[in-house]
C-alpha positions in Angstrom: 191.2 -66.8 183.8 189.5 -67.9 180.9 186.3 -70.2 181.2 186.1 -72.3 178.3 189.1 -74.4 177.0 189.1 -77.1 173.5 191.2 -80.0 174.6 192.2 -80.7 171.1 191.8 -84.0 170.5 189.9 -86.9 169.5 192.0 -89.7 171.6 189.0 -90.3 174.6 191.4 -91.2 176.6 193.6 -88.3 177.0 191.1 -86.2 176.7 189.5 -88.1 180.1 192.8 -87.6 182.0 193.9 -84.0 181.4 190.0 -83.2 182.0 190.1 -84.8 185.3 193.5 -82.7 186.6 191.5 -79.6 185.5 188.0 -81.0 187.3 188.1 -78.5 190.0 188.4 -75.3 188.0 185.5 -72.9 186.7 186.1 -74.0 183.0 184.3 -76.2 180.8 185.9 -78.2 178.6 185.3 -79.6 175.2 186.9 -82.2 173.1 187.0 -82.2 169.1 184.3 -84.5 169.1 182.1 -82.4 171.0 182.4 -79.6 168.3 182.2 -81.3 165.6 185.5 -80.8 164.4 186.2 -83.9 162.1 189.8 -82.4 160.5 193.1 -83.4 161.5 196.2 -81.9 161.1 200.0 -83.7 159.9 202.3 -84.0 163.2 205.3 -83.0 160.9 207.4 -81.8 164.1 210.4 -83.8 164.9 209.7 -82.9 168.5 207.0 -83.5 171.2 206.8 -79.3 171.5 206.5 -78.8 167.7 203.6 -81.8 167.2 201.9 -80.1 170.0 202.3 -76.4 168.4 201.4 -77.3 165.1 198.0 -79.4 167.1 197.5 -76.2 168.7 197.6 -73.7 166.4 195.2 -75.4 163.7 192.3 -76.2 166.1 192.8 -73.0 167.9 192.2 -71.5 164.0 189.4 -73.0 163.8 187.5 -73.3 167.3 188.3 -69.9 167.6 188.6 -70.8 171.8 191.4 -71.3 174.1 192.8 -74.4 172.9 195.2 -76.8 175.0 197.0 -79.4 172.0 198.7 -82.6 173.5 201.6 -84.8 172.1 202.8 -88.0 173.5 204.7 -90.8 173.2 206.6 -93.6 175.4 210.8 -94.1 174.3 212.0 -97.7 175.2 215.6 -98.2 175.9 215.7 -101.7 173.7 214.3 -99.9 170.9 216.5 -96.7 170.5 214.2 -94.1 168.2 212.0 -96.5 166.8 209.0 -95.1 169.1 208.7 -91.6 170.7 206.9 -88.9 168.4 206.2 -92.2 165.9 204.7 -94.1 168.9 200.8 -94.4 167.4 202.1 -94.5 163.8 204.8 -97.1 165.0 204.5 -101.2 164.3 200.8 -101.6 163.3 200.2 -98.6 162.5 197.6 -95.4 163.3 195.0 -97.3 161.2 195.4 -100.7 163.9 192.9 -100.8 166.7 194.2 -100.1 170.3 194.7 -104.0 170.3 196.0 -104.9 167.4 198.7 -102.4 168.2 198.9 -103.8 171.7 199.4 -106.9 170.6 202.2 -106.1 167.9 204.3 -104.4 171.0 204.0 -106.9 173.4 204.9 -109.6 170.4 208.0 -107.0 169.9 209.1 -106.6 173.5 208.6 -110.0 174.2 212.5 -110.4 172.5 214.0 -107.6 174.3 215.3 -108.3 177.7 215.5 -104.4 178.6 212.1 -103.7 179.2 213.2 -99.7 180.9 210.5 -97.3 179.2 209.9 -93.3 179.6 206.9 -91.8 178.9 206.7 -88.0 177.5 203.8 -85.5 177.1 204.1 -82.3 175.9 201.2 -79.8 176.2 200.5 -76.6 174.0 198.4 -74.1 175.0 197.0 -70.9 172.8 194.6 -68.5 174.4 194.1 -66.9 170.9 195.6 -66.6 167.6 198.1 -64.0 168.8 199.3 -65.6 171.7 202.6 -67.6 172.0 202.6 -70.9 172.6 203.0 -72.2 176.7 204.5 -75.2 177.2 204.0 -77.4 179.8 206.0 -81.2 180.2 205.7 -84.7 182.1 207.5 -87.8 181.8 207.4 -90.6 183.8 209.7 -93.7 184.5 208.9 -97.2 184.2 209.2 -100.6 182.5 207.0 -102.7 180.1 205.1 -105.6 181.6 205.1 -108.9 179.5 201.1 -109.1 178.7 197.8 -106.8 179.5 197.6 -106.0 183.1 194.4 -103.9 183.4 191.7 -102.8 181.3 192.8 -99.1 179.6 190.7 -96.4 178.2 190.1 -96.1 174.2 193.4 -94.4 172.5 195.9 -94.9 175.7 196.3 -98.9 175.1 200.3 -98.8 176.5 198.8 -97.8 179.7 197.8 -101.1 180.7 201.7 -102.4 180.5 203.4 -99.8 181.6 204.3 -99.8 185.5 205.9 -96.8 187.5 209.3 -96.9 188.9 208.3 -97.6 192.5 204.8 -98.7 191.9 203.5 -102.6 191.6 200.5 -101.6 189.6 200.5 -100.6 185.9 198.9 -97.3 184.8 195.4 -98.5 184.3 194.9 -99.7 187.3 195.7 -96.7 189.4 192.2 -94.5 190.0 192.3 -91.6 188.0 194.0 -89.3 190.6 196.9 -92.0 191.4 197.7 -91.6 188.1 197.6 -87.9 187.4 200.0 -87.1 190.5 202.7 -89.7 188.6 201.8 -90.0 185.0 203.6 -87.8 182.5 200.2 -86.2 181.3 199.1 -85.6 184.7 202.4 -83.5 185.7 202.0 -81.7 182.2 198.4 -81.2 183.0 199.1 -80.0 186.4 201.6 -77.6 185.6 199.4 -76.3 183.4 196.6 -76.2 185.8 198.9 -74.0 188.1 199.5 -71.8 185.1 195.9 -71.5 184.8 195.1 -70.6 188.4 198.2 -68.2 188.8 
């Protein structure tokens, strides 16, 4: 198994949450910000699996380290293909803070009556340049909640109005492991755990 892994990315947030569903392992983890690595890379891919390849392959290039690459993104029945792989670049914008981005969706959905929503990860991993790429997916039911419902960590905003089919809480207000065992970047993370470990 290998012992060091890059979680490539330098959303706080999701790097917090696949970190703790990989907490128990022998590993150590880094971030880009913990390198040093300032660059970004285009998500060109018209896909969850192709952002997340193309993610993977430039940081693994130049961590030179096992490199696990991450793309997400929540599709909302009322707005047909406006969101998923857009979703940060979506409404406000990339540029907007978590907030003003909040704010703009909530002001959006607040016309729609459908307020169904699926969220999607997709998770890349490269052990080294010569590998191919594993691929590991979550998604998770639920519906959009008319204001703020719980504080949320920095770069994962939608968490705190999005609720779980079945569950009365929005994502950011489950503990950390309540969300990994239903969240759609806890199952990715998980499967990828169990790839990992077998």
């Amino acid at each position: 198994m290998i012992n060091k892994l890059l979680i490539a990315t330098h959303n706080y947030g999701k790097f917090k949450e696949i970190e703790s569903a990989l907490k128990d392992l022998p590993l150590k983890t880094y971030n880009l910000n913990d390198l040093k690595i300032k660059d970004d890379v285009l998500e060109t891919g018209q896909t969850y699996e192709e952002n997340a390849i193309i993610k993977a392959k430039f940081f693994q290039q130049i961590a030179q380290m096992p490199t696990l690459a991450d793309d997400s993104g929540i599709e909302i029945e009322a707005l047909k293909n406006e969101l998923g792989v857009k979703t940060r670049r979506w409404g406000a914008g990339e540029n907007a803070s978590d907030q003003e981005w909040l704010d703009y969706f909530l002001k959006r959905m607040s016309q729609e009556k459908n307020k169904k929503a699926c969220f999607f990860t997709t998770l890349a991993f490269l052990k080294d340049a010569n590998s191919k790429a594993q691929i590991f997916i979550g998604k998770c039911h639920g519906i959009i909640t008319a204001k703020i419902e719980a504080d949320y960590l920095p770069g994962i905003p939608l968490s705190a109005t999005f609720k779980p089919k079945g569950l009365d809480k929005v994502y950011s207000a489950l503990s950390p492991a309540e969300k990994n065992k239903i969240s759609h970047r806890g199952k990715a993370s998980y499967l990828f755990r169990d790839y990992l470990t077998n």
